[in-house]
MARFI-633959 format. One line per field, with one value per residue (C-alpha): residue number from 1; residue in one letter; x, y negated, z. Coordinates in steps of 0.5 Angstrom, whole numbers. Layout:
REM MARFI-633959
n = [NUM,...]
res = [A,...]
east = [X,...]
north = [Y,...]
up = [Z,...]
//
This chain:
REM MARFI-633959
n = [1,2,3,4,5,6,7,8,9,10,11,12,13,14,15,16,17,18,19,20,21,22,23,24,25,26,27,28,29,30,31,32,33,34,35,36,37,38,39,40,41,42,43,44,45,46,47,48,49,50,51,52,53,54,55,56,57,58,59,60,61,62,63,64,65,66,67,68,69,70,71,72,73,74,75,76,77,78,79,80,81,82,83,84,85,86,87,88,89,90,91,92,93,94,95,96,97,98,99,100,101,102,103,104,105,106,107,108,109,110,111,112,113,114,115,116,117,118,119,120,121,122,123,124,125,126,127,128,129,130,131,132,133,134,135,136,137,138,139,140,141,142,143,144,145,146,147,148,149,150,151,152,153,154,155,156,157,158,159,160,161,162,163,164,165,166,167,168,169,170,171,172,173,174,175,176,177,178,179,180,181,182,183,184,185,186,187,188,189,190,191,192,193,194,195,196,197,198,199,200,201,202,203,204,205,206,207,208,209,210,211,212,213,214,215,216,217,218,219,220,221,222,223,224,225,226,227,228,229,230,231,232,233,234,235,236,237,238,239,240,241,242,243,244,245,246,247,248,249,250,251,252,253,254,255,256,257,258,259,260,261,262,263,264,265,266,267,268,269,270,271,272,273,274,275,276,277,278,279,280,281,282,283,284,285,286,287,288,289,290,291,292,293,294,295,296,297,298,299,300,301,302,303,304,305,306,307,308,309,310,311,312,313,314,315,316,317,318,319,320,321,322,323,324,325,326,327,328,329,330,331,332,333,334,335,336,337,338,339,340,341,342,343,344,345,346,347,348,349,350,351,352,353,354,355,356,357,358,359,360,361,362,363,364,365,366,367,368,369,370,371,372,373,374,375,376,377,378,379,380,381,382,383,384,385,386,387,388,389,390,391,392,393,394,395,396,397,398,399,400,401,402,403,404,405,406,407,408,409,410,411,412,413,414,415,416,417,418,419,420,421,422,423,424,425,426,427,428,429,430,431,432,433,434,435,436,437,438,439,440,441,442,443,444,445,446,447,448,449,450,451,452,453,454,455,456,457,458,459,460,461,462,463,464,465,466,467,468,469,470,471,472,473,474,475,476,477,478,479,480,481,482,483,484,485,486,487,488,489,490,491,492,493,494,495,496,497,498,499,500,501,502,503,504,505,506,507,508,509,510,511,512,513,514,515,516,517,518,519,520,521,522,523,524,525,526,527,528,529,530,531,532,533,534,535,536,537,538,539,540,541,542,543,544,545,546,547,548,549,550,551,552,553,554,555,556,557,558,559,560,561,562,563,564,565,566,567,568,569,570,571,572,573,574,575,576,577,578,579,580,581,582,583,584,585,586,587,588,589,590,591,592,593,594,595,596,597,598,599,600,601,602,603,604,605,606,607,608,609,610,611,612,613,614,615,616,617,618,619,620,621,622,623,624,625,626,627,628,629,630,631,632,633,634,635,636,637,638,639,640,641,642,643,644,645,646,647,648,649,650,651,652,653,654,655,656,657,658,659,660,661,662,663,664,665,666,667,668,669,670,671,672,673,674,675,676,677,678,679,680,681,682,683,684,685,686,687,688,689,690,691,692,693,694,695,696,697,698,699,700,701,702,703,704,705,706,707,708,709,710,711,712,713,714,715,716,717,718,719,720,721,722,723,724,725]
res = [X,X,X,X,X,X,X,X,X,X,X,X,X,X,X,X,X,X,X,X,X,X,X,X,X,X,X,X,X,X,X,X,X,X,X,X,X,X,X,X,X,X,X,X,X,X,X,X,X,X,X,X,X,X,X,X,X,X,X,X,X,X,X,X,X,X,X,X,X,X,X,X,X,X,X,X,X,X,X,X,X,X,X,X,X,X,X,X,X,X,X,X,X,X,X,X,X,X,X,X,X,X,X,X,X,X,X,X,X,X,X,X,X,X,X,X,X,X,X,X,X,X,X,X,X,X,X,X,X,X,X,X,X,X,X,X,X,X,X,X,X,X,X,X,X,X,X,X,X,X,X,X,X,X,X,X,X,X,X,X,X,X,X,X,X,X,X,X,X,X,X,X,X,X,X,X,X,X,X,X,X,X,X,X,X,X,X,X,X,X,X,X,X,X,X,X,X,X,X,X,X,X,X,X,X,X,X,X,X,X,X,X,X,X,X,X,X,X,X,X,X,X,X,X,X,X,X,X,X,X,X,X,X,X,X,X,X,X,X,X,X,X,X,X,X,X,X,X,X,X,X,X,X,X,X,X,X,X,X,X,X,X,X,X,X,X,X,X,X,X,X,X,X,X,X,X,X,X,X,X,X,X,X,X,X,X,X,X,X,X,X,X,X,X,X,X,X,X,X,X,X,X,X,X,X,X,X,X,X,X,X,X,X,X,X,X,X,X,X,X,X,X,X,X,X,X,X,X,X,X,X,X,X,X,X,X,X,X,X,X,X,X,X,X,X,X,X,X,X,X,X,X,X,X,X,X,X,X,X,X,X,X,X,X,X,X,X,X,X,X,X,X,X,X,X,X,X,X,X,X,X,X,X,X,X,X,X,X,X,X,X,X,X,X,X,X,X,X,X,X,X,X,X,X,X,X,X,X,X,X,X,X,X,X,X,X,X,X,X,X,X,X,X,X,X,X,X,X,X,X,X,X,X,X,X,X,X,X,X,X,X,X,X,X,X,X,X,X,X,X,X,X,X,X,X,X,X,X,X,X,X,X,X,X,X,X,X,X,X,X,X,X,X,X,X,X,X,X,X,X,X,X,X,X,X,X,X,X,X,X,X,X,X,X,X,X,X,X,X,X,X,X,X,X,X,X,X,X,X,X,X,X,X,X,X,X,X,X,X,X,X,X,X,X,X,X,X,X,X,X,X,X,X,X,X,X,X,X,X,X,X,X,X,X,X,X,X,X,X,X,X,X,X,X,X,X,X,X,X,X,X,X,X,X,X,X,X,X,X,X,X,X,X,X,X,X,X,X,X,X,X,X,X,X,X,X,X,X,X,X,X,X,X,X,X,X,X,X,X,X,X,X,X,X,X,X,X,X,X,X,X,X,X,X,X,X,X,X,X,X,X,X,X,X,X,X,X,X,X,X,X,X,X,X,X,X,X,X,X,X,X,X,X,X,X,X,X,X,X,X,X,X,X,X,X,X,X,X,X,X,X,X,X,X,X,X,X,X,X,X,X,X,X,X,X,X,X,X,X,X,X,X,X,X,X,X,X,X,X,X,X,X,X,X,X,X,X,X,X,X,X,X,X,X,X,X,X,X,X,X,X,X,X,X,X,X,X,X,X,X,X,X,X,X,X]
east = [4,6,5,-2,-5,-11,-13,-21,-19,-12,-11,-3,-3,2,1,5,4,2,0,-3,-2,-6,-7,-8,-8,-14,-17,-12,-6,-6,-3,-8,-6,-13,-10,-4,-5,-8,-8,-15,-17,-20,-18,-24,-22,-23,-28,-24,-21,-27,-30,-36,-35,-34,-28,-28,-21,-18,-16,-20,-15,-19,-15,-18,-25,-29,-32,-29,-22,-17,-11,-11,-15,-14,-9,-4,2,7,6,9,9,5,1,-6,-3,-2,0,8,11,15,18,20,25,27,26,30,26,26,20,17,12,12,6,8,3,3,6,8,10,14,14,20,23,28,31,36,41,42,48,53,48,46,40,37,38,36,38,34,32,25,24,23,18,19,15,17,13,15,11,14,12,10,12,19,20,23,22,22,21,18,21,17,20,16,18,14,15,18,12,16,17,22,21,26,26,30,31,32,33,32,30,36,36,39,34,35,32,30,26,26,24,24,16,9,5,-3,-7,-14,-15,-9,-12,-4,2,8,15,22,28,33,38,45,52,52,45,42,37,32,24,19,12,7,0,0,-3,-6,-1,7,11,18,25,31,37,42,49,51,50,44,46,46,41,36,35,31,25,20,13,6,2,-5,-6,-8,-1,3,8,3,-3,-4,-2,4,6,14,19,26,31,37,42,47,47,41,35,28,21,15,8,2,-5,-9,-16,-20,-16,-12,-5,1,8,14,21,28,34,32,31,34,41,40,39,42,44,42,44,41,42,44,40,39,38,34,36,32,26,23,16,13,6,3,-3,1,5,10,15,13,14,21,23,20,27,31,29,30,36,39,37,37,42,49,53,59,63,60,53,52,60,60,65,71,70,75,79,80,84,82,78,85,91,87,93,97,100,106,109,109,103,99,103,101,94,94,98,92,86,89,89,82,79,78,80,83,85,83,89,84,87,93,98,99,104,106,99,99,93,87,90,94,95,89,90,97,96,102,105,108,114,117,110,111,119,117,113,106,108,112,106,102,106,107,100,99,103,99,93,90,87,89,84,86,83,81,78,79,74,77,85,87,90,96,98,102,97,93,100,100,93,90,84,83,78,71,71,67,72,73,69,72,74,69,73,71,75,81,80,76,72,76,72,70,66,73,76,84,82,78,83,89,86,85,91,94,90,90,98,96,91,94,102,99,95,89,83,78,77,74,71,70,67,68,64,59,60,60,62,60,63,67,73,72,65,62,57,51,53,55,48,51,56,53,51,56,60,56,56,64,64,60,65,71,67,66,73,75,70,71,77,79,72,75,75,70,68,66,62,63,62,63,59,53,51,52,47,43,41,46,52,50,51,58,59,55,56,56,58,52,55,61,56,59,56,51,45,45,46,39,35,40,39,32,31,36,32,26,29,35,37,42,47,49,49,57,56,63,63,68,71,65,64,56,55,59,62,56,50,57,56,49,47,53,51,45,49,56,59,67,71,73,79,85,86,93,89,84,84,85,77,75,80,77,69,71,73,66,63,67,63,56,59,59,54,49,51,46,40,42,45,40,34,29,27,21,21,18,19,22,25,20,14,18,23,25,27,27,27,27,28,31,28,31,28,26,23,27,31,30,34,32,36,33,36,34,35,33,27,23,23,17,15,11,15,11,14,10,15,13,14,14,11,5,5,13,16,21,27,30,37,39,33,32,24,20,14,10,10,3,5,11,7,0,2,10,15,16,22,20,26,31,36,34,38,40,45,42,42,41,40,34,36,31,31,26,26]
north = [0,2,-3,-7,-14,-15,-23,-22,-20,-22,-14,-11,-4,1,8,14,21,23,17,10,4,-2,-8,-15,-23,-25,-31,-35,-31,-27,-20,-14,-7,-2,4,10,17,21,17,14,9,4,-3,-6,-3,-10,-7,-2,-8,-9,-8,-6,-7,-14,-14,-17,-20,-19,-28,-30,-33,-41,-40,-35,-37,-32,-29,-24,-24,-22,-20,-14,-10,-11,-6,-12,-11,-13,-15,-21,-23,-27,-30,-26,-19,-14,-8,-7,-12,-11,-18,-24,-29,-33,-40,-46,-48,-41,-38,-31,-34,-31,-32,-30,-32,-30,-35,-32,-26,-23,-16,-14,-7,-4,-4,-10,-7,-10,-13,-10,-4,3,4,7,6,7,12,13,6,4,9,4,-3,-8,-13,-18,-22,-29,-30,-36,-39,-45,-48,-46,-45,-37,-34,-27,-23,-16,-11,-5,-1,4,10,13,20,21,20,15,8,4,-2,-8,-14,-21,-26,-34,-39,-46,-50,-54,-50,-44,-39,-31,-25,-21,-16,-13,-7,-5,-2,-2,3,2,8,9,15,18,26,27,30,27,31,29,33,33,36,35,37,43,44,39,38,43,41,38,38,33,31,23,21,13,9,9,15,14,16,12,12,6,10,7,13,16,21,28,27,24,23,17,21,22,25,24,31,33,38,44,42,48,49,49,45,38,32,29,22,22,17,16,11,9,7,10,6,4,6,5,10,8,9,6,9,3,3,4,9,8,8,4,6,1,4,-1,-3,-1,-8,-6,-9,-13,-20,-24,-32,-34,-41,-46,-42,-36,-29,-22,-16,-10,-3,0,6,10,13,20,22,28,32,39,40,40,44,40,33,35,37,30,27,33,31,23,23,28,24,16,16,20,17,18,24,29,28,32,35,43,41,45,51,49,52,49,50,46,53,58,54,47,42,48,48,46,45,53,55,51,54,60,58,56,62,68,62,62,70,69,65,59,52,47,46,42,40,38,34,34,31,24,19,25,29,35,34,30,26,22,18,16,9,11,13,16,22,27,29,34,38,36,38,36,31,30,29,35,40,37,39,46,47,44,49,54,52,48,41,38,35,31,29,22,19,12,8,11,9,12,9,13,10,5,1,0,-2,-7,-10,-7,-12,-8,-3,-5,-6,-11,-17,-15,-9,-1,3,9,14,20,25,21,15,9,6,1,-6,-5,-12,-15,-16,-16,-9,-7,-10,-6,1,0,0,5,10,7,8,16,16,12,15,22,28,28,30,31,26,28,23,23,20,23,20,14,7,4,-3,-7,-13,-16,-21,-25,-26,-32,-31,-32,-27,-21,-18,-17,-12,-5,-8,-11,-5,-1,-6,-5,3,1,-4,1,7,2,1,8,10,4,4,13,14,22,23,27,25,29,26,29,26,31,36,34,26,22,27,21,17,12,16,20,13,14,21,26,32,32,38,40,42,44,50,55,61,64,65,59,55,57,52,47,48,49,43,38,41,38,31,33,37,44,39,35,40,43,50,54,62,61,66,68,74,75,76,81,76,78,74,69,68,68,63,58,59,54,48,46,52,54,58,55,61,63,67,70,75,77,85,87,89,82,79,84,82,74,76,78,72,68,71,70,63,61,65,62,55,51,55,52,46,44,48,47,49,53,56,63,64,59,59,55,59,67,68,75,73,68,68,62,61,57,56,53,48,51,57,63,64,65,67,69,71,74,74,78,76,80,85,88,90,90,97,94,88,85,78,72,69,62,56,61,61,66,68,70,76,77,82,84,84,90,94,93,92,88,84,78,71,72,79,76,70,74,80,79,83,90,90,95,99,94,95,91,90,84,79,82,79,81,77,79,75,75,72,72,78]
up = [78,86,89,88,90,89,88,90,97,98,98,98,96,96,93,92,89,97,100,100,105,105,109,106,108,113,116,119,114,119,116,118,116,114,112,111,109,103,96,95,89,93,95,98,105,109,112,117,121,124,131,133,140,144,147,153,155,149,146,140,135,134,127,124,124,125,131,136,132,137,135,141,137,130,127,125,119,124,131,135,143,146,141,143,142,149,145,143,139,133,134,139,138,145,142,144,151,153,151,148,145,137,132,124,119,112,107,101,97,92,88,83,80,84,91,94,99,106,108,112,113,109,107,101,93,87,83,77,73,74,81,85,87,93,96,100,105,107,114,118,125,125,131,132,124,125,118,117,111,110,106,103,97,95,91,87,85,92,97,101,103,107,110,114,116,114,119,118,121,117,123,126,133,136,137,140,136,143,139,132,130,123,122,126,124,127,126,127,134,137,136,134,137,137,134,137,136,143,147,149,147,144,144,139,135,138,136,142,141,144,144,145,150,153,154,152,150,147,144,145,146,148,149,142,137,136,140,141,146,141,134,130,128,130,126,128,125,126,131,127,123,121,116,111,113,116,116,118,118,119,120,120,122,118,123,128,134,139,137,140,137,141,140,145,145,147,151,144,143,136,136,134,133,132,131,131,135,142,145,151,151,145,143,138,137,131,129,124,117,119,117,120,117,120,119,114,117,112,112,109,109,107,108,106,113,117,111,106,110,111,103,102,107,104,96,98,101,96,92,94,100,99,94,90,87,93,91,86,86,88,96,97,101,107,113,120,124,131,134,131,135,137,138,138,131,128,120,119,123,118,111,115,115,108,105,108,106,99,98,102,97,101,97,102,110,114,120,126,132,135,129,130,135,141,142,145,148,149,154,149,143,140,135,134,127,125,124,129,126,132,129,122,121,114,115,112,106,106,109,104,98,101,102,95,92,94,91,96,97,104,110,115,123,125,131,128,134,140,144,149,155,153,147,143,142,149,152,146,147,152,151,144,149,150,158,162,165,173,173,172,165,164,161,158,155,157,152,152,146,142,140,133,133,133,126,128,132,125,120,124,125,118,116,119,116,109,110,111,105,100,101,101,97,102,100,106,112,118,123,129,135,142,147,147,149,156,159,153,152,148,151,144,144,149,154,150,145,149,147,140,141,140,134,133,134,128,123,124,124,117,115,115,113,106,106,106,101,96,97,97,92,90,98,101,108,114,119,126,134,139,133,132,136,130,125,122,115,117,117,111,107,107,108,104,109,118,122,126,132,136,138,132,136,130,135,138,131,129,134,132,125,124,128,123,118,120,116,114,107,108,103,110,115,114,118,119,120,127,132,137,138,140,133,127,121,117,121,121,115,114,119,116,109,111,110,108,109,112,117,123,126,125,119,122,127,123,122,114,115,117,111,106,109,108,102,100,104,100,92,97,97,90,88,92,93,88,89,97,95,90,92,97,104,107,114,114,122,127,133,136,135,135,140,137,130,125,118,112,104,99,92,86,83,77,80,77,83,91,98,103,111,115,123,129,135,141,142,141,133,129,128,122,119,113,110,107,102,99,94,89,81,83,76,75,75,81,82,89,87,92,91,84,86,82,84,82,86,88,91,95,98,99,101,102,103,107,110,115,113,114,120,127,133,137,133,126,119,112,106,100,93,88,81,75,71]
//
């Protein structure tokens, strides 16, 4: 069993083939956590609770009758405000009478096998029969009646737990949610460094690495997106932790709007991190009988490093959050257009497009923006979701036929929660945009954010693409998202509801991506916004792929992927071989092989030795797909630590196959260049394919391979396959 309680001491423990978590029910019910990290067998941990010290301005709680029991300094399960706690709080209603006041004790528990989904929200699910139990924790405060389940599912043989949070309301008064976040972890010390991944547009995704320090540090974002700028995870790792050795506690947030990761080091030097919606900008009216959800946070331990703790996420989201066909299915490799013509294309471009990605062996085109109402630039168009028949003489349906009888399937751009004032539906219902009554419109990139938390707006956009999908051969959506949210209001909602509408407005961007994925199951979708500033778990729920980046340049895409690969599997990270010159087609390919792989330039330029070379490209593709795709990850040298060059390595699951890239990025060249390859059978018998070298695994990870005589030089690359004799 995964999930324990042990009567004797009203214990609950979690375990995992990496981890145990413990807390238990103390005197007064209070929850109190006692552990998380390396497996132990033991269960009477109450002990570690204790404080060998008086803590002098810290409350003593009457309830739980025993001496210097305050809530400030006791590692709590899941902290509240107000109530004896003056650390981060995890939760806090605003009661009827206008106060913060929150205390929730323990009341009840139950454990099942399997998951529940959340409503309305992603999360993850079981795959397997029997890989999962859950623990749900009723706790309740006594005087306003506010109920609040915990949710813990433990899977086993993953190493993971995730966590949320039901919210009810059974009294007969309205309350406000003013704080909720979907976890708090207490750990005893602060001797970690803190990892985040940052950036901006076109720089995404680059790893930070920080000592903790007393007091609070944070990552957020409130831009309505988890954000090129930040994303939510974050990983608290011993500071010796490599990408081999240490501990190494991540966490994950499966959501795509505000997010808020804090962790507060106290004056006895243990830290706390809680990790949610990022309460600034929201609350929540919550009538009698109603409920609300978390979004879901999922937590991996282990004390194998920094790379083990990423295949931990890569294996579970591969496994327990993309869904559907595309899962497992090999994805067709695709063109787009938008890098070759941008909007600049019509009926005969694309055939021609279609006709060169044919004989290149490339399986589907993708048509990026520009085909829709009378969009010729951004400056137009965005909502009027129906063809522009001045470029497409034949019409949709004819440019699909056409493409179709090359032998390719059809991709389409959409932008589905954005209107630009330009347009039919802004002059029909300009109201429809996120805007706050007497104040200015912000735009950004000539469009304005339509209001999904409004149905009518949902329910009309909707059907617009349902026509374009249901009456033609699509078989590919690329969704995009092009500026983040200001002015959030919403002319529907009341005043005491306004601090609902960023959430509001995710919960209908799921909404409709459930619809289209439900309703369009062979579809593959392709998340995107502005490249990279939607690359979260929540996204992924409904869309197996995302494009990483609007950088394509090669160079630049190697921070961007080798942080993204900190939580998330190559599987999901589409990649494109584009037509930026810093770098030769070769190192194009080898970078874009990490990932969803395509091409993103306009095939009627290229030379007949490019074509040839995409060609050849095209064979690598298909013959390293699974071992990408399905293998596992190991970072040999990072751009973080060797700004010169980098290296990293995919193994098959079993064993019997590896690919390893290796890409310089400036001088100086190693005279000597030895490389240390891992995750392999030490005992296997390996051959380098273009050498026709055989070594042992043990050589390869100990000694490593001499790669001195390969070529070097700024913007070289090469690849080493290896496989079992």
């Amino acid at each position: 069993m995964s999930i324990q309680f042990i009567k004797e001491n009203n214990t609950f423990k979690l375990d995992t083939y990496s981890s145990t978590y413990i807390f238990g029910i103390f005197e007064g019910n209070y929850l109190v956590h006692y552990y998380y990290g390396a497996p132990i067998p033991d269960t009477n941990v109450d002990s570690l609770w204790l404080r060998p010290w008086f803590a002098s301005f810290c409350p003593d709680s009457p309830s739980a009758k025993i001496p210097n029991f305050s809530p400030d300094v006791t590692p709590m399960e899941y902290s509240t405000f107000g109530a004896g706690d003056f650390r981060l709080s995890a939760f806090a209603v605003k009661n009827s009478d206008g106060n913060k006041v929150t205390d929730l004790r323990y009341v009840s528990h139950e454990i099942y096998t399997g998951k529940k989904a959340l409503p309305g929200l992603p999360s993850l699910y079981v795959d397997e029969e029997g890989e999962a139990q859950t623990l749900e924790i009723l706790t309740e405060d006594k005087v306003t009646g506010v109920k609040a389940t915990l949710i813990y599912t433990v899977f086993e043989k993953k190493g993971a737990i995730t966590r949320s949070v039901k919210v009810e309301n059974p009294s007969d008064k309205p309350f406000y949610i003013d704080t909720i976040h979907s976890l708090c972890v207490d750990l005893p010390g602060y001797d970690f460094d803190m990892l985040g991944l940052y950036g901006r547009w076109v720089k995404e995704r680059a790893l930070d690495r920080y000592p903790l320090h007393r007091g609070i540090q944070s990552i957020k974002s409130k831009r309505g997106s988890s954000s090129h700028n930040h994303n939510p995870f974050t990983a608290l790792v011993s500071k010796n932790a490599t990408e081999d050795y240490g501990d190494c506690y991540g966490f994950n947030l499966v959501y795509s709007s505000n997010f808020s990761i804090d962790v507060e080091v106290d004056g006895f030097a243990s830290s706390r991190l809680v990790m949610g919606i990022n309460p600034d900008g929201f609350n929540w009216l919550l009538n009698p009988g109603e409920e609300f959800y978390s979004p879901e946070a999922v937590m991996i331990y282990t004390n194998k490093g920094i790379g083990e703790m990423s295949r931990m996420f890569h294996r579970l989201y591969d496994n327990n959050l993309v869904r559907g066909k595309w899962k497992k299915a090999k994805r067709p490799l695709l063109i787009n257009n938008w890098e070759g013509t941008g909007m600049d294309f019509d009926h005969d471009k694309l055939v021609s497009f279609a006709r060169h990605a044919k004989d290149m062996g490339i399986e589907m085109l993708v048509m990026d923006d520009g085909w829709f109402g009378k969009r010729d630039d951004d400056k137009s168009s965005l909502g009027d979701w129906f063809v522009a028949e001045y470029k497409l003489k034949h019409g949709l349906s004819g440019l699909i036929k056409e493409v179709n009888d090359l032998g390719l399937k059809f991709g389409i751009w959409f932008e589905p929660e954005m209107i630009s004032p330009d347009s039919e539906i802004y002059r029909a219902h300009p109201d429809w945009c996120l805007h706050t009554e007497g104040r200015d419109k912000s735009i950004a990139r000539t469009q304005y954010v339509i209001d999904y938390s409004r149905k009518e707006v949902r329910d009309h956009i909707y059907s617009m693409m349902y026509k374009i999908l249901s009456e033609n051969n699509i078989a590919y959506v690329k969704w995009d998202f092009n500026r983040n949210l200001t002015e959030v209001s919403c002319a529907e909602l009341p005043p005491e509801r306004q601090g609902e509408v960023f959430h509001r407005f995710v919960l209908g961007t799921y909404e409709i991506m459930d619809r289209l994925t439900k309703d369009f199951p062979d579809l593959l979708l392709e998340n995107c916004s502005g490249g990279g500033g939607r690359f979260d778990p929540g996204m992924l729920y409904y869309s197996p792929q995302i494009w990483t980046s609007d950088n394509t340049d090669p160079i630049e895409r190697l921070t961007i992927q080798f942080g993204t690969s900190l939580c998330y599997p190559a599987s999901t990270m589409g990649a494109h071989v584009s037509a930026s010159r810093r770098a030769n087609y070769e190192t194009k390919k080898n970078v874009a092989l990490w990932g969803s792989f395509g091409y993103e330039l306009d095939p009627d330029k290229l030379t007949e030795e490019e074509i040839a070379e995409i060609k050849e490209q095209v064979k690598e593709y298909h013959k390293y797909y699974d071992v990408i795709h399905f293998g596992e990850l190991y970072r040999l040298i990072t751009p973080f630590e060797n700004e010169f060059k980098v290296a990293w390595e995919f193994v098959s699951e079993d064993k019997k196959e590896a690919l390893v890239t290796v890409v310089h990025i400036k001088l100086p060249y190693d005279n000597l260049f030895f490389l240390k390859l891992k995750g392999l059978d030490p005992e296997k018998i390996y051959e380098v394919e273009d050498t026709g070298e055989t070594y042992s695994g043990a050589f390869l990870m100990n000694a490593g391979l001499n790669l001195t005589h390969k070529p070097a030089g700024d913007g070289v690359s090469y690849l080493i396959h290896l496989t079992e004799v």
